[in-house]
C-alpha positions as CSV (number, residue, x, y, z in Angstrom):
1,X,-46.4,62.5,54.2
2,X,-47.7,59.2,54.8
3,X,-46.5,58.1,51.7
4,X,-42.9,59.0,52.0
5,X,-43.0,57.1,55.2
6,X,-43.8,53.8,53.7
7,X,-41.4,54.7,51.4
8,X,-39.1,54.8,53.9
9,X,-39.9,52.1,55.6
10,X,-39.4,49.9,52.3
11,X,-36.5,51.7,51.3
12,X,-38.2,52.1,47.7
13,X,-34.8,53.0,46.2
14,X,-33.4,49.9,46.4
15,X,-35.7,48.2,44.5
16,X,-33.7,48.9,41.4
17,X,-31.2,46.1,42.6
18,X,-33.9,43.8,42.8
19,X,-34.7,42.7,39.1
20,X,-31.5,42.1,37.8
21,X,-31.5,38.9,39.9
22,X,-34.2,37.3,37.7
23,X,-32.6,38.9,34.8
24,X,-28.9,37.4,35.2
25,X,-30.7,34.1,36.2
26,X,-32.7,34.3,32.7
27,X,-29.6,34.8,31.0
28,X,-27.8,32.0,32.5
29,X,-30.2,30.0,31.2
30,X,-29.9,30.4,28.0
31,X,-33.2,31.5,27.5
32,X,-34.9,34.5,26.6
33,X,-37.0,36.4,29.1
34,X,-40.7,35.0,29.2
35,X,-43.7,35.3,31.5
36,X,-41.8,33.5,33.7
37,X,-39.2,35.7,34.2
38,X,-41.8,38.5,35.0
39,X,-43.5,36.2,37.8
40,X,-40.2,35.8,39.0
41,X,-39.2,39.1,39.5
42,X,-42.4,40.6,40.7
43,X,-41.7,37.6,43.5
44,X,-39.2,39.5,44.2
45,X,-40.0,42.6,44.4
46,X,-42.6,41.2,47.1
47,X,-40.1,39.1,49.6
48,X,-37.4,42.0,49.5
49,X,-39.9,44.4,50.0
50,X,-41.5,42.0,53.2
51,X,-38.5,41.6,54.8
52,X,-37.5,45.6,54.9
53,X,-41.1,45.9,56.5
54,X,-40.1,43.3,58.7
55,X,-36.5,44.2,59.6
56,X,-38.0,47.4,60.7
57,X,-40.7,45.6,63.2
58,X,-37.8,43.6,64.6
59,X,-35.6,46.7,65.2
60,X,-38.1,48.7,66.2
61,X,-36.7,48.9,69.9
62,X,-33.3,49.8,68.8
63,X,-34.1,51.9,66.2
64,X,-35.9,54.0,68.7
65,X,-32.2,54.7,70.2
66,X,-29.8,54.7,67.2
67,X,-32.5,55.8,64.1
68,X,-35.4,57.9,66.2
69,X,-36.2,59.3,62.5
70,X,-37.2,56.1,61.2
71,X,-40.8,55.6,60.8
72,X,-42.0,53.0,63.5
73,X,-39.8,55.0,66.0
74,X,-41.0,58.0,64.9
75,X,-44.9,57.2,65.0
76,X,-45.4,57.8,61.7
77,X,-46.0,54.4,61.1
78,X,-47.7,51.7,63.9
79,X,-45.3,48.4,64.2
80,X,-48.6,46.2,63.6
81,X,-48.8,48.2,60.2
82,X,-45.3,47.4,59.2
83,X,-46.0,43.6,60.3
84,X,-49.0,42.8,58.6
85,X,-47.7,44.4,55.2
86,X,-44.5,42.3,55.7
87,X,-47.0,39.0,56.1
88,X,-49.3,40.1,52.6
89,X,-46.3,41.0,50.3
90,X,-44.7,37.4,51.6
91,X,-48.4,36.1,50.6
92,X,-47.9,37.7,47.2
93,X,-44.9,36.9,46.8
94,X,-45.5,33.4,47.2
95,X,-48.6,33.1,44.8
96,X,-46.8,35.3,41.9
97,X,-43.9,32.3,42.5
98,X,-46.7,29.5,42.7
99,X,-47.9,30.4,39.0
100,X,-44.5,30.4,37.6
101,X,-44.7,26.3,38.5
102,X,-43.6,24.5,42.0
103,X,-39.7,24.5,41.4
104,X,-40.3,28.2,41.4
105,X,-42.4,28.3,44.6
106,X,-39.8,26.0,46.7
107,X,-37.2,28.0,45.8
108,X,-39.3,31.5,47.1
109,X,-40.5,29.4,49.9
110,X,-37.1,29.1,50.8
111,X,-36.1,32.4,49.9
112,X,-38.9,33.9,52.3
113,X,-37.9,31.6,55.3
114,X,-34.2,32.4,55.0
115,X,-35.7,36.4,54.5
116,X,-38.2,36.1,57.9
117,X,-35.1,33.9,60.0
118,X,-32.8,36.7,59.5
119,X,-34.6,39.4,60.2
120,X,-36.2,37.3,63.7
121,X,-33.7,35.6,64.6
122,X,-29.9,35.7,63.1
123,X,-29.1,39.2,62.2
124,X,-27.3,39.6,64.9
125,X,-25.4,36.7,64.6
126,X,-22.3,35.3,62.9
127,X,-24.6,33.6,60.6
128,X,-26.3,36.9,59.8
129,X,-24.7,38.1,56.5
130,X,-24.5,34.2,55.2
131,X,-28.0,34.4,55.4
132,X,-28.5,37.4,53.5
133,X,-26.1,36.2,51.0
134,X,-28.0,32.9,50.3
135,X,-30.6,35.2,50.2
136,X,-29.5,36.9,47.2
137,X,-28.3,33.7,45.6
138,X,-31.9,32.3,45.9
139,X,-33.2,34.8,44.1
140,X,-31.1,34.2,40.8
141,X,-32.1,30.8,41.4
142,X,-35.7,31.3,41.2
143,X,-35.6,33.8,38.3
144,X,-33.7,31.3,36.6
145,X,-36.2,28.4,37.1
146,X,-39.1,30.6,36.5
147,X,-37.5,31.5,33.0
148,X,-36.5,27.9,32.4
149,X,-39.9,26.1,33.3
150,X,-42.2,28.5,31.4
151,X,-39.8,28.3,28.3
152,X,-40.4,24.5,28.8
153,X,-44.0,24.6,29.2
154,X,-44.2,26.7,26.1
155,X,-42.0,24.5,23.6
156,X,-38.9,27.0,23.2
157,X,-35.6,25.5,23.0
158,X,-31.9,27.2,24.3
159,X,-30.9,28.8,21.2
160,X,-27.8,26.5,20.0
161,X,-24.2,27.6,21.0
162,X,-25.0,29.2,24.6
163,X,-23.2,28.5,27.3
164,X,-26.3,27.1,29.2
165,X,-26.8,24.7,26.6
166,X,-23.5,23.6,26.5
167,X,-23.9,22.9,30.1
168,X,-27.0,21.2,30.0
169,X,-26.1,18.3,27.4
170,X,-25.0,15.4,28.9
171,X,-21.5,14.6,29.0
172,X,-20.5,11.2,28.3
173,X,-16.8,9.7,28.5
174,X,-15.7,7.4,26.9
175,X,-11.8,5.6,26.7
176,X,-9.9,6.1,23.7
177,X,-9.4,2.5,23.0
178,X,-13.0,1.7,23.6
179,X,-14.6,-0.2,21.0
180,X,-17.4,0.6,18.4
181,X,-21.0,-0.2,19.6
182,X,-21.1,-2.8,17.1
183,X,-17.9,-4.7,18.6
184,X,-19.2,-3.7,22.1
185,X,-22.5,-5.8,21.4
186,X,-20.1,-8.3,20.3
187,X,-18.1,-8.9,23.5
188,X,-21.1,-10.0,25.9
189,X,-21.9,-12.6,23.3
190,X,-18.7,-14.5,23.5
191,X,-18.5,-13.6,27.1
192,X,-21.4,-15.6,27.1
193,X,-20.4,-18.4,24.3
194,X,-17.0,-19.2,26.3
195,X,-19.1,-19.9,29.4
196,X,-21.9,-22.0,27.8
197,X,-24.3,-19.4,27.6
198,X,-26.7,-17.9,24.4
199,X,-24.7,-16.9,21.8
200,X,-27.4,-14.0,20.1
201,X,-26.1,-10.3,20.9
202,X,-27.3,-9.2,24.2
203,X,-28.8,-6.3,22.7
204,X,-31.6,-8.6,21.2
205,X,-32.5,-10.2,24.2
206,X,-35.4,-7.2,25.2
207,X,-36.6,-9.3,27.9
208,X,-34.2,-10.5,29.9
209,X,-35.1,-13.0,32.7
210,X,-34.9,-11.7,36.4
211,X,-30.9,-12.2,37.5
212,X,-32.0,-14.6,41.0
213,X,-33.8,-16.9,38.1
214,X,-30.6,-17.0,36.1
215,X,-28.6,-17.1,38.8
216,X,-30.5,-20.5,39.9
217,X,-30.4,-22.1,36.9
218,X,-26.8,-21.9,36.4
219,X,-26.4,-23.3,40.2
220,X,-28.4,-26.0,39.0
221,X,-26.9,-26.8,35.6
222,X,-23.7,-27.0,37.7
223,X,-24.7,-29.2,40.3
224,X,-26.2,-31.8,38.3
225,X,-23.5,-31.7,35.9
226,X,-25.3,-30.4,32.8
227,X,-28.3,-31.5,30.8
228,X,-28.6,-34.6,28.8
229,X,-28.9,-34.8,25.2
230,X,-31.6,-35.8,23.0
231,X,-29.8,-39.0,22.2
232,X,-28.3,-39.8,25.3
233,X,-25.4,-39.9,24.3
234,X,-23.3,-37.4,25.5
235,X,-23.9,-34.1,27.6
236,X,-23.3,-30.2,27.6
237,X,-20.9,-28.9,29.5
238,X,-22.1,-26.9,32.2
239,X,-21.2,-23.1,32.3
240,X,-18.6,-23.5,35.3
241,X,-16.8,-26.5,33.9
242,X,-16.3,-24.2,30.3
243,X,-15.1,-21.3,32.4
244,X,-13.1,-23.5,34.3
245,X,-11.3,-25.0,32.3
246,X,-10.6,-22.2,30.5
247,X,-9.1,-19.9,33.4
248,X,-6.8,-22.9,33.9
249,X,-5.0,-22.7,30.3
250,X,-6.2,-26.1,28.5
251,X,-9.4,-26.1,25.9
252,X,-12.5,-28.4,26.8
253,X,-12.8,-31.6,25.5
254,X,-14.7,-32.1,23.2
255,X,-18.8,-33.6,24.3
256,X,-20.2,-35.5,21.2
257,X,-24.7,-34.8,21.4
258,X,-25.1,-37.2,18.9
259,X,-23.9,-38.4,15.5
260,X,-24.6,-35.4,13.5
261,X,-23.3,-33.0,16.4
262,X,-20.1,-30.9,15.8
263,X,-18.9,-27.8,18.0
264,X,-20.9,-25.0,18.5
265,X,-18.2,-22.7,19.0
266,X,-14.2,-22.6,18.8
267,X,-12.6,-21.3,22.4
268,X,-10.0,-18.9,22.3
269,X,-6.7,-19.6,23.9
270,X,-6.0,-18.6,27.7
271,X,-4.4,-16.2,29.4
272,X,-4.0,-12.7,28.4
273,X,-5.8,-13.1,25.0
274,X,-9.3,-13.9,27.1
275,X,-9.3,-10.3,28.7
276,X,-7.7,-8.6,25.7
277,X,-11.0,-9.1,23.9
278,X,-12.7,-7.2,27.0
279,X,-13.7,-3.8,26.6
280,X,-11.9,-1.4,29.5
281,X,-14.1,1.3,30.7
282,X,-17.7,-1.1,30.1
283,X,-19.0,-3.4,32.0
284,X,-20.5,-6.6,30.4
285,X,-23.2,-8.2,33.0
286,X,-23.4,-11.2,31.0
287,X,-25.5,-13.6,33.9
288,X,-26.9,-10.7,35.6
289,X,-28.5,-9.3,32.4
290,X,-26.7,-5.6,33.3
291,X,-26.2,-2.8,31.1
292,X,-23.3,-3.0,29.7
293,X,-23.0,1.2,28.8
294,X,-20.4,3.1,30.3
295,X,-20.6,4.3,34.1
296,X,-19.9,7.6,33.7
297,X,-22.7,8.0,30.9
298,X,-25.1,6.7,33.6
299,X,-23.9,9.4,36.5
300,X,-23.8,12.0,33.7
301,X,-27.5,12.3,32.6
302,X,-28.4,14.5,35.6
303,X,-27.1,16.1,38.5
304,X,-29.1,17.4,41.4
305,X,-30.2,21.0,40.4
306,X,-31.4,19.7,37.1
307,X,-33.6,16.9,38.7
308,X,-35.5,19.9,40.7
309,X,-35.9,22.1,37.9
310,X,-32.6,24.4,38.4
311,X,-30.4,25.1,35.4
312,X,-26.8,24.4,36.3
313,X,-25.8,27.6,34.2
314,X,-27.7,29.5,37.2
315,X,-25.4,28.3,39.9
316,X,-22.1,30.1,39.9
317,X,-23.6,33.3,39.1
318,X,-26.3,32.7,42.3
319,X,-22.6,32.0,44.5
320,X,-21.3,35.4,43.3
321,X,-24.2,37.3,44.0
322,X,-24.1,35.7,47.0
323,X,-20.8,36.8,48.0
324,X,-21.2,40.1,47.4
325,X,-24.0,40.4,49.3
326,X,-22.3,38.6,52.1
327,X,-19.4,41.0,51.7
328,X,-22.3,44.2,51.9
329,X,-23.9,42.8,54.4
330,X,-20.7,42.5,56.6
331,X,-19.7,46.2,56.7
332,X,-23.0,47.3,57.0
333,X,-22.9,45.9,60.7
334,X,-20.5,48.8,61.6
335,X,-22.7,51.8,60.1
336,X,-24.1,52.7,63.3
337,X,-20.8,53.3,64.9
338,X,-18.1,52.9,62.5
339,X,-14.6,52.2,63.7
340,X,-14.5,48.7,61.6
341,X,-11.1,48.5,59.1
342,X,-11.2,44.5,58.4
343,X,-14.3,44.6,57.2
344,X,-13.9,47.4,54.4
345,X,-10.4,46.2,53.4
346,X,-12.2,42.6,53.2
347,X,-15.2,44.0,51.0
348,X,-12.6,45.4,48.6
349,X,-10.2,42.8,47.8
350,X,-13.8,40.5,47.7
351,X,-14.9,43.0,44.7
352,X,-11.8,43.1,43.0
353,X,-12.1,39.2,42.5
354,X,-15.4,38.8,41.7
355,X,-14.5,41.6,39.0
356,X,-12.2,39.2,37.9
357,X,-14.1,36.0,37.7
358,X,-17.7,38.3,36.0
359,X,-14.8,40.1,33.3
360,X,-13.2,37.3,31.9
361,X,-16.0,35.1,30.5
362,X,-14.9,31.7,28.8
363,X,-16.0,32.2,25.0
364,X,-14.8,35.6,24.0
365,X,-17.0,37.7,21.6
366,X,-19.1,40.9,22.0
367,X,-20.8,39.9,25.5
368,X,-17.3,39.2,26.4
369,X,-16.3,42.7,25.6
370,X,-19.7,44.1,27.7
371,X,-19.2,42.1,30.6
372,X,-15.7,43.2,30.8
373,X,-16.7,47.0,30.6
374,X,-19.7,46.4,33.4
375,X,-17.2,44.7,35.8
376,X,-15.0,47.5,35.8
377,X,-18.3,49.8,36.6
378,X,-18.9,47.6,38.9
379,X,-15.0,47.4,40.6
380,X,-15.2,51.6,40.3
381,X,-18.7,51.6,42.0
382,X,-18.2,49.1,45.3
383,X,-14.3,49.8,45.1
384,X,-14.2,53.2,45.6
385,X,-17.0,52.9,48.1
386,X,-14.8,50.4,50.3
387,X,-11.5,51.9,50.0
388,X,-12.8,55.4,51.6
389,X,-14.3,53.2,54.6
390,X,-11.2,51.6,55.2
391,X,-8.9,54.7,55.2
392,X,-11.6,56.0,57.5
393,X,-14.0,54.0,59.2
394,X,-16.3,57.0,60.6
395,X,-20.1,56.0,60.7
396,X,-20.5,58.3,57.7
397,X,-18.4,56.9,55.4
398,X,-19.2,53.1,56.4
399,X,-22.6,54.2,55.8
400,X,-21.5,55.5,52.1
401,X,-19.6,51.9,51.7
402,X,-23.0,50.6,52.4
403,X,-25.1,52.3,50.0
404,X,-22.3,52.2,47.0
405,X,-22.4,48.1,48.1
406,X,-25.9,48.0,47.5
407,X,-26.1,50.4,44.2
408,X,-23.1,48.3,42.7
409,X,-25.3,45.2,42.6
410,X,-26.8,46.6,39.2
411,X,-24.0,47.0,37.1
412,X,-22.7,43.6,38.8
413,X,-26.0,41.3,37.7
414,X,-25.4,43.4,34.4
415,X,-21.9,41.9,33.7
416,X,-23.7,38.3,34.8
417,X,-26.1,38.4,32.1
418,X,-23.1,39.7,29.5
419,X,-21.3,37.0,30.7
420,X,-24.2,34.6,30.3
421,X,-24.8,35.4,26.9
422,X,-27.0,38.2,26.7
423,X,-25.0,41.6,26.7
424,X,-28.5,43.3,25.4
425,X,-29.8,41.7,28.9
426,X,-26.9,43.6,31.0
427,X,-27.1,46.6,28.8
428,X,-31.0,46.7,29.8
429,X,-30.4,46.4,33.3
430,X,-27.5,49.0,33.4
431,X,-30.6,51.2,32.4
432,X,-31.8,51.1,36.0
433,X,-28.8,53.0,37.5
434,X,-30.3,56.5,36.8
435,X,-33.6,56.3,38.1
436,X,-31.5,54.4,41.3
437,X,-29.4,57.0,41.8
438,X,-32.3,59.7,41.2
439,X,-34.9,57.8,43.7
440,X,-31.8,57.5,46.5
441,X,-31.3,61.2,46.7
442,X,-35.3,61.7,48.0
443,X,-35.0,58.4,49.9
444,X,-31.9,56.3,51.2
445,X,-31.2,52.7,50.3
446,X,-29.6,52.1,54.2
């Protein structure tokens, strides 16, 4: 009897949804499920089970007037019980994350905050089913680290062609009418010949000096007019005077060094033909010794979730997830009493475009072909669900809307790992709807 209670209280039955987080989050990788995938989803298992134990403690007074037969209200279990388990499966949690490497434990750190602030404090607030819904999208997060770091600890590589390896290689644009490295190595030279300067590619210069050195020494060389020659009898042009003289349209006259002296280099003629020989889309930081590689390929080598260990694959499906559970969470605020229509109609048309977006994968092929099939279970699963609650909004029904929500996150992080790349993934998940649906009819998932 005691049992059952607890698994009540922990709403065992909806455990099921829990591991395809981790699982859709592997997938969107790119990577095959690892020991990190495991930590990741017995992490999981641990904060959702914590914050049902908690949610309980918190609604332990209004329980005990809506839901007498739950188990705190009912005495079968004492609300210090229910509290310390929520605190040692958040302690759990947060070590099985911890071995999985620290971008996995922020992102469960962060995961059991948001978990223990709505359950305190902002359940009963507009913020409330945001919560829950970041929430959710946490948890493909981690699962998708977890995978991602152990695969890198252990030397695998993302198997060529996925879609999270084509959307981890950097990016890098270039213009059409950009010129070849070669000729690009070429420009900052004469760049540099035209004002005075070296005349070597920059590209051999490996230590260049500090730009507020070079900077003075230019400043110098044109305030004292250039440096004399070994012979005395003539002098350099200075930088400015070079450049000069060539913005203004006439060549520079010729400075005789000494007897055997000819010119060093023959000037170009002004105008359009000086920037023509300028590469658009580089910059060439001649003085300042700059790199003169394309912009974009500098802001394209990482972006933000990639710099703290989180696969960019991971993050769209993370924002579904999240929305559905956002969407769940929103009717199931109306169980108790029922009478809500906006909320059902609103669940509904959110399912039908997330069934959308999850069944019509870029690259087509078999997992194409799976995820479409597992969107539609999942459309017939939460969409049938809905559309009874909002032709009749009765607490029992809402309830229903509730539960089929809930149930219809399986085949949903199924169709995210087809979609991914891994319809054997999705298939393998989709496996957990029978013992779901067997475990719910002993014990309820609301």
């Amino acid at each position: 009897m005691r049992l059952r209670a607890w698994a009540e209280l922990l709403r065992v039955s909806a455990l099921f949804t829990v591991p395809g987080d981790a699982l859709a989050g592997a997938a969107s990788a790119g990577v095959r499920p690892n020991r990190g995938t495991a930590l990741a989803v017995g992490a999981s298992l641990c904060l959702y089970e914590a914050g049902m134990a908690l949610n309980d403690w918190a609604d332990r007074d209004e329980d005990a007037l809506e839901r007498p037969h739950r188990p705190i209200p009912s005495g079968r279990i004492t609300p210090n019980a229910a509290l310390t388990a929520a605190g040692a499966l958040t302690a759990t949690g947060l070590f099985l994350a911890s071995r999985a490497g620290r971008p996995t434990l922020a992102l469960s750190t962060a995961l059991a905050a948001t978990v223990w602030a709505y359950d305190l404090r902002l359940k009963h607030t507009a913020a409330g089913p945001a919560a829950m819904g970041a929430a959710r999208a946490l948890d493909v997060l981690m699962g998708a680290t977890a995978t991602l770091s152990t695969s890198r600890r252990t030397g695998a590589t993302l198997p060529a062609g996925s879609a999270a390896a084509r959307s981890r290689t950097p990016s890098v644009v270039v213009p059409r009418d950009a010129p070849t490295p070669s000729e690009a190595q070429g420009v900052p030279a004469r760049l540099s010949s035209w004002a005075g300067g070296p005349t070597e590619p920059f590209a051999s210069r490996r230590a260049a000096p500090p730009t507020d050195t070079r900077l003075a020494d230019l400043l110098s060389s044109a305030w004292t007019g250039g440096s004399a020659s070994a012979t005395g009898q003539g002098r350099t042009p200075t930088p400015l005077e070079t450049l000069a003289s060539k913005l203004a349209g006439s060549a520079p006259r010729p400075v005789v060094e000494s007897a055997a002296s000819t010119a060093r280099f023959s000037v170009p003629s002004a105008g359009r033909d000086l920037w023509a020989h300028v590469p658009r889309g580089r910059t060439a930081v001649a003085w300042g010794g700059g790199p003169a590689e394309p912009f974009a390929s500098r802001r394209a080598g990482s972006s933000w979730p990639a710099r703290f260990g989180v696969p960019r694959g991971a993050l769209l499906p993370a924002a579904l997830l999240g929305v559905h559970t956002l969407a769940v969470t929103t009717v199931s605020r109306r169980e108790v009493y029922g009478g809500s229509v906006g909320a059902p109609v609103a669940a509904l048309a959110v399912t039908g475009v997330l069934a959308g977006v999850v069944g019509r994968p870029r690259d087509p092929g078999v997992g194409a072909v799976v995820a479409g099939g597992l969107a539609a279970v999942y459309a017939g699963t939460a969409g049938r669900a809905f559309l009874h609650a909002a032709l009749n909004p009765s607490p029992q029904l809402t309830q229903r809307a509730v539960g089929g929500g809930i149930r219809a996150m399986i085949p949903f992080q199924a169709a995210l790992a087809a979609r991914g790349g891994a319809p054997g993934i999705g298939l393998a998940v989709m496996g957990l709807v029978p013992l779901a649906r067997k475990l719910a009819k002993r014990v309820s998932v609301t």
